[in-house]
SEROFI-968169 format. One line per field, with one value per residue: residue number from 1; x, y, z negated of N, C-alpha, C, O in turn. Coordinates in steps of 0.2 Angstrom, whole numbers. Each point is the difference from the previous one (the first is absolute). Layout:
# residues N
num: (NUM  ...)
n_x: (X  ...)
n_y: (Y  ...)
n_z: (Z  ...)
ca_x: (X  ...)
ca_y: (Y  ...)
ca_z: (Z  ...)
c_x: (X  ...)
c_y: (Y  ...)
c_z: (Z  ...)
o_x: (X  ...)
o_y: (Y  ...)
o_z: (Z  ...)
//
This chain:
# residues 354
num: (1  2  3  4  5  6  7  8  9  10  11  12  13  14  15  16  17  18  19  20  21  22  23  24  25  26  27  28  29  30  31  32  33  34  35  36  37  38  39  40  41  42  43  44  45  46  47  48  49  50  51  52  53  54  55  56  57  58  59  60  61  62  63  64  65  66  67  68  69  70  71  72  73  74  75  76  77  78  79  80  81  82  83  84  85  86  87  88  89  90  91  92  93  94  95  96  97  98  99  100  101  102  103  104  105  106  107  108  109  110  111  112  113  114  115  116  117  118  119  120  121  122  123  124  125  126  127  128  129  130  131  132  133  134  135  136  137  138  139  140  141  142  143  144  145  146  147  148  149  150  151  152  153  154  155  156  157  158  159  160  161  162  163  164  165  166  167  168  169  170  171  172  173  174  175  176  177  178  179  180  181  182  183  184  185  186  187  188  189  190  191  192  193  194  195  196  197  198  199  200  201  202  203  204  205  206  207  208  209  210  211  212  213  214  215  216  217  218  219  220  221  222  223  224  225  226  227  228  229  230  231  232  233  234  235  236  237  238  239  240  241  242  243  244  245  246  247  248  249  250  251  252  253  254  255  256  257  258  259  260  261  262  263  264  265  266  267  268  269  270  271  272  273  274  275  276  277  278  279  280  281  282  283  284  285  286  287  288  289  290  291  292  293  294  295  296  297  298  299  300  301  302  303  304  305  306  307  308  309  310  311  312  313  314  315  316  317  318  319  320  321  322  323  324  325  326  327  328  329  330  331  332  333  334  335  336  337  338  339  340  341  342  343  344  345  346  347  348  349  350  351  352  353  354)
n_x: (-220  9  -11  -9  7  -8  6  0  -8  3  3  -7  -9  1  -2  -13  -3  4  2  -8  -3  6  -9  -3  -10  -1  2  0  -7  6  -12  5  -9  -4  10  -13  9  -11  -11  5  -3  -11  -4  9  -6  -4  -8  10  -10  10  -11  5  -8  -1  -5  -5  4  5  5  -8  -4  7  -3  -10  11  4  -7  2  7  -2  -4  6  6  -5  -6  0  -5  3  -4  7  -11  8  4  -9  4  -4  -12  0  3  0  -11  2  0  -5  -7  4  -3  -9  -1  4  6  -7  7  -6  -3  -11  10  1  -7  -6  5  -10  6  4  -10  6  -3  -9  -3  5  -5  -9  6  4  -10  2  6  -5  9  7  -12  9  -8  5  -3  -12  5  5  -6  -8  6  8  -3  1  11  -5  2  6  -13  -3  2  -11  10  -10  7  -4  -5  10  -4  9  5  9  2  -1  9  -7  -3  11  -4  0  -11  8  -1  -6  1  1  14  -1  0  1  -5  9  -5  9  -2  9  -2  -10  -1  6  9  2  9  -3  1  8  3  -3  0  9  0  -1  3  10  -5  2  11  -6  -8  5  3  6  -4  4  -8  12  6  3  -1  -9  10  12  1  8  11  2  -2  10  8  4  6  12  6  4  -6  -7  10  0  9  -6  -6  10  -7  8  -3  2  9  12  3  -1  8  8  0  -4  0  -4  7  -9  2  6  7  11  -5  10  12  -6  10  -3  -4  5  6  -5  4  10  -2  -4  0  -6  -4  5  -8  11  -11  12  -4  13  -3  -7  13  1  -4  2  -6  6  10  3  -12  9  -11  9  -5  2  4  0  -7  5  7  -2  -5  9  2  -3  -3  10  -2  -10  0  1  -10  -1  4  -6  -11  -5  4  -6  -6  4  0  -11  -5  2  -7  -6  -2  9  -4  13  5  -7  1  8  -11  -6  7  6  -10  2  9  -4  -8  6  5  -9)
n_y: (-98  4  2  8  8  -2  9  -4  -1  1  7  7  0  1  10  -2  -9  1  10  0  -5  6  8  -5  -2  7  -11  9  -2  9  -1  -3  2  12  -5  1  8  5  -6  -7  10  4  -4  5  -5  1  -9  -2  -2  1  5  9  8  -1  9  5  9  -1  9  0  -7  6  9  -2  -2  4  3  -8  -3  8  -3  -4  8  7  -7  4  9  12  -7  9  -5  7  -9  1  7  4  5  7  10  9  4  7  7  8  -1  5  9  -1  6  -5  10  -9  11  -8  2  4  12  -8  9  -8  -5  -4  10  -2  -1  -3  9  6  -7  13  7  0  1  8  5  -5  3  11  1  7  7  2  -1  6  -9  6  11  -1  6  10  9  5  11  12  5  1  10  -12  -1  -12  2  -2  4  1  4  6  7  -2  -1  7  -6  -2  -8  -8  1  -3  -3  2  9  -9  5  8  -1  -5  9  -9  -2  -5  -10  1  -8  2  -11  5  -10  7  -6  9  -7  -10  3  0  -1  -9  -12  -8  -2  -8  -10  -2  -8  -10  -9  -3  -7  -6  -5  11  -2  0  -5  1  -10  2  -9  4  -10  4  -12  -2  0  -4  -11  0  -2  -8  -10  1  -5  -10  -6  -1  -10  -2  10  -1  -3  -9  6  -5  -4  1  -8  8  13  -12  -1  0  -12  -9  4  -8  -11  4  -1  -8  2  -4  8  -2  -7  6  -9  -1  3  5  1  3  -12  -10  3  -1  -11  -7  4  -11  -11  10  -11  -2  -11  -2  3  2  -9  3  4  -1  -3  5  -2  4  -6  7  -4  -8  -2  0  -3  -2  7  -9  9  2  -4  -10  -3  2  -9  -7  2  -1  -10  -6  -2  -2  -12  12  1  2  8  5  2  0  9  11  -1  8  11  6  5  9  5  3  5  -1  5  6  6  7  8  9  4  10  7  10  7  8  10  6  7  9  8  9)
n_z: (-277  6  -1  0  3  2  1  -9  7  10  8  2  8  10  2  1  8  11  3  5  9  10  0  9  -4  10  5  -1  7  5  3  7  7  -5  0  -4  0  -1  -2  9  6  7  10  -8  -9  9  -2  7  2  3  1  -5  -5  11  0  10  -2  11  7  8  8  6  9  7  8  7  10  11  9  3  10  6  8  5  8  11  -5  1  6  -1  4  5  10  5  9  -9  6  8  -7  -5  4  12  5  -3  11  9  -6  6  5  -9  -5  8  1  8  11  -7  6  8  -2  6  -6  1  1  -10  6  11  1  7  9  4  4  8  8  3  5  11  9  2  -7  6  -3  4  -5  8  6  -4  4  -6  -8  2  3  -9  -5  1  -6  -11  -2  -3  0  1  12  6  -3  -8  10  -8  7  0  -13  8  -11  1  7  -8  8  9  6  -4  -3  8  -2  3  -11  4  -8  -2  1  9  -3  9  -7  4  -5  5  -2  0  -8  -3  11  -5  1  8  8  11  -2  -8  12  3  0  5  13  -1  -7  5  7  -8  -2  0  -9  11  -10  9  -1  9  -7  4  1  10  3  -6  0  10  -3  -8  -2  7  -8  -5  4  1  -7  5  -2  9  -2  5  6  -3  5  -7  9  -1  -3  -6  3  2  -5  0  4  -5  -6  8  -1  10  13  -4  8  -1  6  -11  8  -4  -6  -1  -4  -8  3  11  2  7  8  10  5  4  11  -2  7  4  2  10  0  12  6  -2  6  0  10  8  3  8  11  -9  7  7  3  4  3  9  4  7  6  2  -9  10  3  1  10  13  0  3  9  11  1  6  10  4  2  1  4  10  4  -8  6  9  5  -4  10  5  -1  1  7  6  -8  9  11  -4  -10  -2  -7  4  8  -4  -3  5  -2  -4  0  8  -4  -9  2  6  -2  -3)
ca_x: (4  -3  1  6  -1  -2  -7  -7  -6  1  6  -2  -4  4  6  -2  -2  6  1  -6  -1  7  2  -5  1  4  7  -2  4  -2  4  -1  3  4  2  4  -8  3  -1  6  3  -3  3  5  2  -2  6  -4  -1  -2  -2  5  -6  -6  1  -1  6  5  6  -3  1  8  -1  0  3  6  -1  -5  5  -1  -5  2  5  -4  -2  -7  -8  -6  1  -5  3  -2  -4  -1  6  3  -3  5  7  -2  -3  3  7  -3  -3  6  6  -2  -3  -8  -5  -1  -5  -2  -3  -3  0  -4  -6  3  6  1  -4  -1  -4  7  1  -5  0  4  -4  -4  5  4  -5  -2  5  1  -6  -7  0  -3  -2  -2  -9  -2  -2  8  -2  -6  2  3  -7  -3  3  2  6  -5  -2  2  7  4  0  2  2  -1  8  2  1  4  -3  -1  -6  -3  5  0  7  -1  -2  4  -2  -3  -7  -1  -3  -7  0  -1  4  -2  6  -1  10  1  8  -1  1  -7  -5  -7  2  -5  4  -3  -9  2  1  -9  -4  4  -2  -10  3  5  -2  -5  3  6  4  3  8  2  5  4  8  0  3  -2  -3  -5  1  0  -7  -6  2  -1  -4  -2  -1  -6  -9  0  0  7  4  -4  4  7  3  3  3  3  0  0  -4  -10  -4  -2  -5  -5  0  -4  -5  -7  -1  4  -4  1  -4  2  -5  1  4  0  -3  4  4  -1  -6  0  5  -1  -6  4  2  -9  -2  -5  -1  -7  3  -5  -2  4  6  0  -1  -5  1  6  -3  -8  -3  -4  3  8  3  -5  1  -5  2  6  -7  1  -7  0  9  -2  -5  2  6  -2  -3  6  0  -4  0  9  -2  -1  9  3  -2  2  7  -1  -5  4  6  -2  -3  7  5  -3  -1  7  9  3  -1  -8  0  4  -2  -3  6  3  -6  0  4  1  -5  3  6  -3)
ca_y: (2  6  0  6  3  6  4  -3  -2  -10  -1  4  -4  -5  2  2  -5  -3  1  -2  -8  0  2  -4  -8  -4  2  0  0  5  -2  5  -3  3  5  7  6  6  -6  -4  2  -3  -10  -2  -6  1  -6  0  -7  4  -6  2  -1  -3  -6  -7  -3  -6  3  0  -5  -2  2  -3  -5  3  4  -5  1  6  -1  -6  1  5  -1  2  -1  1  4  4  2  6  3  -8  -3  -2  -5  -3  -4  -2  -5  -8  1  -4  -8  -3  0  -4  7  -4  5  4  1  6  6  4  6  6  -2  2  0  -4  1  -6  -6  -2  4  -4  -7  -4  2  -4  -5  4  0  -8  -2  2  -1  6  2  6  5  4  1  -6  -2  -3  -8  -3  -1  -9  -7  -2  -8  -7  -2  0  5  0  2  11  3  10  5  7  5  2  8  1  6  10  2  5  3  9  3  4  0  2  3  5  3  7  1  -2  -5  -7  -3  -7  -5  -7  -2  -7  -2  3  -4  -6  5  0  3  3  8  4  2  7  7  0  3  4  7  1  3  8  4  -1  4  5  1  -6  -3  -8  -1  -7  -3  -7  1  -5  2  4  7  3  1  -1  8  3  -2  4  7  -4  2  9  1  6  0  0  -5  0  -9  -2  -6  -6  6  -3  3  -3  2  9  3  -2  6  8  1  -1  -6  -5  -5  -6  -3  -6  -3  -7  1  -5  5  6  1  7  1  -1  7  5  1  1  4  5  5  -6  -3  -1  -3  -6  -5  -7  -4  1  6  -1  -3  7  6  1  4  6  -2  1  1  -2  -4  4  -4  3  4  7  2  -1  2  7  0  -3  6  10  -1  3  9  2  -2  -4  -3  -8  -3  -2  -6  -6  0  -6  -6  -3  -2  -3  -6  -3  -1  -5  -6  2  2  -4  -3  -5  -1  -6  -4  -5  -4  -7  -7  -2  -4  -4  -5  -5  -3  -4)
ca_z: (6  2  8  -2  -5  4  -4  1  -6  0  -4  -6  -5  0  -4  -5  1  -2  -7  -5  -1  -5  -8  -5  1  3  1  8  5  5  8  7  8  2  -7  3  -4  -4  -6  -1  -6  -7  -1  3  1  5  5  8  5  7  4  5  6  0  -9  2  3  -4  -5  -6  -4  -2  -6  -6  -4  -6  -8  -6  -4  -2  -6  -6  -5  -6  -3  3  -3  2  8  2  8  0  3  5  3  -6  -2  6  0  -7  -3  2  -4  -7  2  3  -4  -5  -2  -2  4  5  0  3  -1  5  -4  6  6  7  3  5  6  8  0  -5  -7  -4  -2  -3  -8  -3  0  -4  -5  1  -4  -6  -6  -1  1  -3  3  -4  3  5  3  1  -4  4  5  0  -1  7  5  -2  -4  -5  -6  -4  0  -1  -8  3  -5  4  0  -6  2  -7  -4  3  3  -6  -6  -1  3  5  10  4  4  -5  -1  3  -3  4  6  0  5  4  4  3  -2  3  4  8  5  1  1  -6  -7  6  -3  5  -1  -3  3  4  -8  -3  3  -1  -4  2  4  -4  -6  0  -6  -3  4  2  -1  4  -2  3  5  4  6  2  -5  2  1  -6  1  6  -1  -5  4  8  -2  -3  -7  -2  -7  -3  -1  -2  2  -6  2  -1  -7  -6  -6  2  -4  1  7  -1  -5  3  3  -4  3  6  4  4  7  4  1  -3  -7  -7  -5  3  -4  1  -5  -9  -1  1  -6  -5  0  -1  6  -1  3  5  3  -1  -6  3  -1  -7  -2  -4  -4  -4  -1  -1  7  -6  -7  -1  10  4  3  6  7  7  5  -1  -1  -7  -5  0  -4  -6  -1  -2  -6  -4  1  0  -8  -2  -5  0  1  -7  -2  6  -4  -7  -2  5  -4  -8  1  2  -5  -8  2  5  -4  1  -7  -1  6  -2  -5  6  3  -4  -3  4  0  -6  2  5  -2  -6)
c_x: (-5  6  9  0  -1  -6  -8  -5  3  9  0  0  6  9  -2  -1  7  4  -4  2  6  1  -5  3  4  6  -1  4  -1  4  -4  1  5  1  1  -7  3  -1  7  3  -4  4  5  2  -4  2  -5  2  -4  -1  4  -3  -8  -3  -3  7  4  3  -6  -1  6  0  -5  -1  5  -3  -6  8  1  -6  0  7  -3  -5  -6  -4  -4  2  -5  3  -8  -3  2  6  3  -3  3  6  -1  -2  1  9  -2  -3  7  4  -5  -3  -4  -5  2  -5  1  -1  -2  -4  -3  -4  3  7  1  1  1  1  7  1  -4  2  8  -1  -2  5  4  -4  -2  8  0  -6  -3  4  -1  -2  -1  -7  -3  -2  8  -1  -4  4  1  -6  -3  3  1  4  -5  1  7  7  1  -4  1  4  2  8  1  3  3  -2  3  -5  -5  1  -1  7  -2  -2  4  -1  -3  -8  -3  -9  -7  -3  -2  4  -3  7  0  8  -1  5  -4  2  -3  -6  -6  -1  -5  2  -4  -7  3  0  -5  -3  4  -2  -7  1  1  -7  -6  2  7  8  1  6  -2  7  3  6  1  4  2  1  -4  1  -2  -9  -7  1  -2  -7  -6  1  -6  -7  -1  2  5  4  -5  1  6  1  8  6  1  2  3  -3  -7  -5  -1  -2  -7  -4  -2  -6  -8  -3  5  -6  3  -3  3  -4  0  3  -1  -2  6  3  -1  -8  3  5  -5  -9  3  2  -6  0  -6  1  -6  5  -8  -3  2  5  -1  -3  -6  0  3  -5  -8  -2  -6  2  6  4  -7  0  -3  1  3  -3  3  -5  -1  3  -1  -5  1  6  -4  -7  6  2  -3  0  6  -3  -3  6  3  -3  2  8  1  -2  6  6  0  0  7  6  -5  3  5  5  1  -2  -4  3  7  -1  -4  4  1  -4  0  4  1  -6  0  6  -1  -3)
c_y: (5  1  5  4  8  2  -1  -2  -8  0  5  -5  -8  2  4  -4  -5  4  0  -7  -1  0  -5  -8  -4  4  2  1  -1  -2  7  -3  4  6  7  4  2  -2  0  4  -3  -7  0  -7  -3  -3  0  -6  3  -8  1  -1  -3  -6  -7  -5  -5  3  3  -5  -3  5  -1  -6  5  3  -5  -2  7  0  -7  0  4  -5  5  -3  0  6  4  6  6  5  -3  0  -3  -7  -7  -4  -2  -6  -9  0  -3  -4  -3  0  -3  6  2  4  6  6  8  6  4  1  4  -3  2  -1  -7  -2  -7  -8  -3  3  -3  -5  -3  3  -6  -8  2  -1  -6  -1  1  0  5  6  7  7  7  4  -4  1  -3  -10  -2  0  -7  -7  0  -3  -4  -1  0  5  -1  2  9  2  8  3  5  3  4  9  0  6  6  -1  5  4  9  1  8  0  3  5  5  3  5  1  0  -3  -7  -3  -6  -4  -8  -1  -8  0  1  -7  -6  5  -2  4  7  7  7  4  7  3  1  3  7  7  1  5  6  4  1  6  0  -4  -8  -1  -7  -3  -8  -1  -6  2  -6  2  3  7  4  2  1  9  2  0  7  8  1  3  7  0  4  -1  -5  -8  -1  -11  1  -4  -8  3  -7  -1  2  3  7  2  1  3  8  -3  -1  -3  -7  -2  -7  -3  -7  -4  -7  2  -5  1  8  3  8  1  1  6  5  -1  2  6  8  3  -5  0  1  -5  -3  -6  -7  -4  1  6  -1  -4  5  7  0  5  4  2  3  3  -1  -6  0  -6  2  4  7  4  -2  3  7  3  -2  5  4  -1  2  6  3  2  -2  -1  -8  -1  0  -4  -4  0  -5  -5  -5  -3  -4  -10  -4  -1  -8  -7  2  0  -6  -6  -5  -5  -7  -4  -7  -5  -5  -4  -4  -7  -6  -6  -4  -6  -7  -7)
c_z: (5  10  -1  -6  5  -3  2  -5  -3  -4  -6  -6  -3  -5  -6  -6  -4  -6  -5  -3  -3  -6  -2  -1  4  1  9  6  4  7  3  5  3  -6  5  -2  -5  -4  -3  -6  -7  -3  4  0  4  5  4  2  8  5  8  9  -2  -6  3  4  -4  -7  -6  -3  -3  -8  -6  -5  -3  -6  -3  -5  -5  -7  -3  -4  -5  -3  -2  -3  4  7  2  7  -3  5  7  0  -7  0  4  -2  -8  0  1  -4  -8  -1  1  -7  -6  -6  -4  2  4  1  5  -1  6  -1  5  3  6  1  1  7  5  -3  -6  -5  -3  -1  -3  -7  -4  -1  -9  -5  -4  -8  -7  -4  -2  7  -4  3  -3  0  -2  6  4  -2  5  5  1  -2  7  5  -1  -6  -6  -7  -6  -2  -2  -3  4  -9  3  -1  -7  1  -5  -4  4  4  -3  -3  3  6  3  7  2  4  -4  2  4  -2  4  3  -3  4  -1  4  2  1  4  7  8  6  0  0  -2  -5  6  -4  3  -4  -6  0  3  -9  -4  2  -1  -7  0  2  -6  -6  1  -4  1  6  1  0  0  -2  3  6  4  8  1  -3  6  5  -2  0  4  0  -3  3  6  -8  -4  -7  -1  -6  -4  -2  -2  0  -6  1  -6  -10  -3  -5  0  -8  0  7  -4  -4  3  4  -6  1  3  4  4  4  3  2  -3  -5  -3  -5  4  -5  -2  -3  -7  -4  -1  -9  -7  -2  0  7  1  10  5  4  2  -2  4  -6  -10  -2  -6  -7  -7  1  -3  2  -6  -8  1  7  3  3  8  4  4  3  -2  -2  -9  -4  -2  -6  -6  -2  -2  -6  -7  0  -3  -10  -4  -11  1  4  -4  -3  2  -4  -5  -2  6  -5  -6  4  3  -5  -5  6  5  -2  2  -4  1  6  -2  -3  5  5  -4  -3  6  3  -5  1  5  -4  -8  5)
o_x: (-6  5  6  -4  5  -5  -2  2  -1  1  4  3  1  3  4  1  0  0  3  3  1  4  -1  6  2  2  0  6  -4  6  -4  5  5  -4  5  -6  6  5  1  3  3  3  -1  4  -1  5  -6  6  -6  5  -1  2  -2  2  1  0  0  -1  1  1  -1  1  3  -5  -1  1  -3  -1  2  1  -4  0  2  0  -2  1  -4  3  -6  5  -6  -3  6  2  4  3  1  1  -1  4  -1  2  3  1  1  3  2  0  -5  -5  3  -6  2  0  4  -5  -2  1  4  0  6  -2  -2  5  0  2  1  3  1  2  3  -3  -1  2  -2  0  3  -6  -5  5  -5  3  -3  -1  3  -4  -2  2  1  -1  -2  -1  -2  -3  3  0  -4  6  3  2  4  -6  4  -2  2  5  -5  3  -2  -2  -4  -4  -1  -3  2  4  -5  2  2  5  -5  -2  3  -4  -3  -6  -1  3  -2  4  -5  4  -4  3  -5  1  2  -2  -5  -6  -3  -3  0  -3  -2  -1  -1  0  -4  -1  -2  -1  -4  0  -4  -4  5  5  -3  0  -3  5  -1  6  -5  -1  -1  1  1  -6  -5  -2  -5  -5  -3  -3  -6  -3  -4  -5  -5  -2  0  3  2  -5  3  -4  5  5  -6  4  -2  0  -3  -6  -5  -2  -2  -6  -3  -3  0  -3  4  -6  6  -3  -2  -6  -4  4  -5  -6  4  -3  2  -1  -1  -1  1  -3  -3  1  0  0  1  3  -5  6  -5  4  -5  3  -6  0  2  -5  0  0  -4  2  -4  -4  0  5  -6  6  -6  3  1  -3  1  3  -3  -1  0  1  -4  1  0  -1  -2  2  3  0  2  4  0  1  5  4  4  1  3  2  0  1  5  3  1  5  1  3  -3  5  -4  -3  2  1  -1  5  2  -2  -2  2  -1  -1  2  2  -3  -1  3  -2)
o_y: (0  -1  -2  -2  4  -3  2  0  -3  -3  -2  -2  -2  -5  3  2  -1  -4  0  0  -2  -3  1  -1  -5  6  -5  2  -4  0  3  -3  -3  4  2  -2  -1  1  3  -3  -2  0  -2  -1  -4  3  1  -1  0  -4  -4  -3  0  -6  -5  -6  -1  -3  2  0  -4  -2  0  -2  0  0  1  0  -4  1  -1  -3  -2  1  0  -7  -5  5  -3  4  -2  6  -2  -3  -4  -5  -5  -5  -7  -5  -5  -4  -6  -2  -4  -6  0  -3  3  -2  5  -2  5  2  0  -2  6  -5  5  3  -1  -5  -1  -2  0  -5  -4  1  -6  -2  -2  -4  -4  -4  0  -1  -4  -1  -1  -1  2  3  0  5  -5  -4  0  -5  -6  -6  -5  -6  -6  -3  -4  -6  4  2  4  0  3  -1  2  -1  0  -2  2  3  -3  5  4  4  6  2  4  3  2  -4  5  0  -2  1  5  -3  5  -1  0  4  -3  2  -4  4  -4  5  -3  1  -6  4  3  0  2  3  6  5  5  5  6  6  3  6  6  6  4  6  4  4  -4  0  -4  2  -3  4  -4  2  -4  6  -5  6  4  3  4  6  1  4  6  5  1  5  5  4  3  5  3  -4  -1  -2  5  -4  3  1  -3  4  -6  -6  5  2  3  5  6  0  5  5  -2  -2  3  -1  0  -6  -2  0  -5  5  -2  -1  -1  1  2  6  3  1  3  4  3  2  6  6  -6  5  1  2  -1  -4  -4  3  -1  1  0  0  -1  3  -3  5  -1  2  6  2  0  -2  1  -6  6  -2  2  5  5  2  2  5  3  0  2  5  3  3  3  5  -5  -1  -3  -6  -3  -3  -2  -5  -6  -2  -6  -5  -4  -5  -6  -2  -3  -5  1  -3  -5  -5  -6  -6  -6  -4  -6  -5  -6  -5  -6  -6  -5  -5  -6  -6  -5  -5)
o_z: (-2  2  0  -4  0  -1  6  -6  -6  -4  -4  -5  -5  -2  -3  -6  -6  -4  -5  -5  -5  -3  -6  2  -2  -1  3  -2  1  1  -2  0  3  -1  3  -1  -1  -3  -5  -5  -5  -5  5  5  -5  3  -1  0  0  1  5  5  -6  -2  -3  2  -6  -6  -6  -6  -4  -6  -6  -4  -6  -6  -6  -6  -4  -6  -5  -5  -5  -6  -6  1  1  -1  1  1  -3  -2  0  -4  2  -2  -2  2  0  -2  -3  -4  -1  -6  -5  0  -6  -5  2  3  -1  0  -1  -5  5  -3  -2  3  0  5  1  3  6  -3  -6  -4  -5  -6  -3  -5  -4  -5  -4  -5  -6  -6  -4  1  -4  4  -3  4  -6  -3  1  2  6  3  2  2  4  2  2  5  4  -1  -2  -2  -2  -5  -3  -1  4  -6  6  -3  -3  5  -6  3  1  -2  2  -5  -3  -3  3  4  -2  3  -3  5  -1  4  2  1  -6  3  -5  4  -1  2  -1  2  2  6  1  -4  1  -3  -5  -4  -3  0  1  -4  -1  -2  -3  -3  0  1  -3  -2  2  -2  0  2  -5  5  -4  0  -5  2  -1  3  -4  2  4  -1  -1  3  2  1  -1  4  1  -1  1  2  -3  -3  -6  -2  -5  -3  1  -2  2  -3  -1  -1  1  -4  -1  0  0  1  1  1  -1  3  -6  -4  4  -3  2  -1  6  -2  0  0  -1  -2  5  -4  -5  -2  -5  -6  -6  -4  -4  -5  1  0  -1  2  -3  1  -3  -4  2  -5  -3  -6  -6  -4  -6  -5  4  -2  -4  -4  -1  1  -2  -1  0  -1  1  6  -6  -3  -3  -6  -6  -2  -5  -6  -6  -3  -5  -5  -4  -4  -2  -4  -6  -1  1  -5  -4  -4  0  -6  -1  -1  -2  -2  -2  1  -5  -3  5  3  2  2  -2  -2  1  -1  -1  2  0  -2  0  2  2  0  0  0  -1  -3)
//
């Protein structure tokens, strides 16, 4: 179960996820709190149990008792809530319907913001019989509030075979240029869109022959726009907006950068490794877990002075940016495919349930 199906890292993975396990071993099925997102087409059968308001209130407990009913007429094996608000209704809902396995999840660093979420997390956590994480910096978080070692199991985010597959670019060649980019959803100022445009202009004022380039659309577009005229970048940027076709964005660029301050594992590292663009992100959360710092990308500190520095070392050597490419790619193909990834699931679920 899955909060929504709206385009994101967490519902991605989550409908990538779900048709994998479909065609394997188990028989599966699919809840949502609100059936709505562009995913739905992916999983048109897709039942929604809408907590109908505040998931702490009466009618969200009314509700799940229906879908604890829900899950005893199927004869549910194994319950799996997929990212907090699923962990919320799912999990006491399956304790309630007698559920042999219960099993959470948590997939982001930072998005706890207040004391109540915390602690009805960790309540959630107490109930069920594992935890999955897609980090271990996502796994230390929960061991340092208390939740025992022995519950959370890290399994990383899954990349399906075209990720690898070469796509065209979306963005025609232009003979000399470099293009530099950063892909992320315009309506989280961790994901730190500004410092992009601060490094993009240090940049700009440094080599003539590079493009920038911003994918992702949101509340802060308008500002972020206004943002980038305020530093002088002119043409010398392009806001892409909201893309379908995250791979051929990715074929025309030669750098991604990621200046976030928080990351779990990041699904835009692991794309763009698939796709030989080598990487400058911060050294937080799961990063370090995916990037080998001097191998495959860069690794820095939330510091523009580094970014800056770590770019333009890529710049500078589009002989070691093909390195870095390929040894990315090569490494995200030995430990990411789908393949390997649905395999982890289900030893997961088979040894819960044996």
């Amino acid at each position: 179960m899955a909060n929504t199906l709206e385009r994101g890292g967490t519902e991605r993975q989550f409908v990538t996820l779900a048709k994998a396990l479909t065609s394997g071993a188990f028989e599966v099925g699919l809840g949502c709190l609100e059936r709505r997102g562009e995913f739905l087409e992916s999983l048109p059968n897709v039942k929604e149990f809408s907590p109908g308001g505040n998931l702490f209130m009466l009618r969200s407990h009314r509700q799940r008792v229906v879908l604890a009913r829900h899950l005893r007429d199927l004869g549910v094996a194994v319950a799996h809530a997929f990212d907090f608000y699923a962990n919320l209704m799912l999990i006491p809902a399956a304790r309630l319907a007698r559920v042999p396995v219960v099993i959470g999840s948590h997939r982001q660093l930072g998005d706890l913001q207040t004391a109540m979420k915390f602690r009805a997390q960790n309540v959630m956590f107490q109930l069920c019989d594992r935890v999955l994480c897609n980090s271990r910096a996502a796994a230390r978080c929960l061991r340092e509030a208390g939740v025992p070692d022995r519950k959370l199991v890290v399994i990383p985010n899954a990349l399906p075979e075209e990720a690898f597959a070469g796509a065209t670019p979306a963005l025609p060649e232009i003979p000399g240029v470099v293009r530099v980019g950063m892909i992320a959803r315009m309506n989280d100022s961790a994901k730190n869109h500004r410092m992009f445009l601060r490094i993009a202009a240090r940049l700009a004022a440094k080599f003539d022959a590079v493009e920038f380039v911003l994918v992702g659309d949101g509340p802060l577009r308008p500002e972020l726009q206004a943002f980038a005229v305020e530093l002088g970048l002119g043409d010398r940027i392009r806001f892409l907006g909201d893309r379908h076709d995250i791979p051929a964005v990715l074929a025309s660029l030669n750098v991604t950068v990621l200046p976030s301050s928080s990351e779990s594992l990041s699904n835009v590292i692991l794309e763009s490794m698939a796709a030989g663009v080598p990487v400058v992100a911060t050294n937080v959360g799961g990063n370090p877990e995916i990037i080998q710092d001097g191998e495959t990308g860069f690794l820095v500190g939330l510091d523009e002075d580094l970014f800056v520095k770590g770019v333009e070392r890529l710049l500078l050597k589009p002989d070691l940016r093909r390195q870095f490419g390929e040894r990315a790619k090569a490494y995200a193909g030995a430990n990411y495919l789908l393949a390997r990834i649905r395999d982890q699931y289900e030893q997961l679920y088979q040894s819960l349930l044996a």
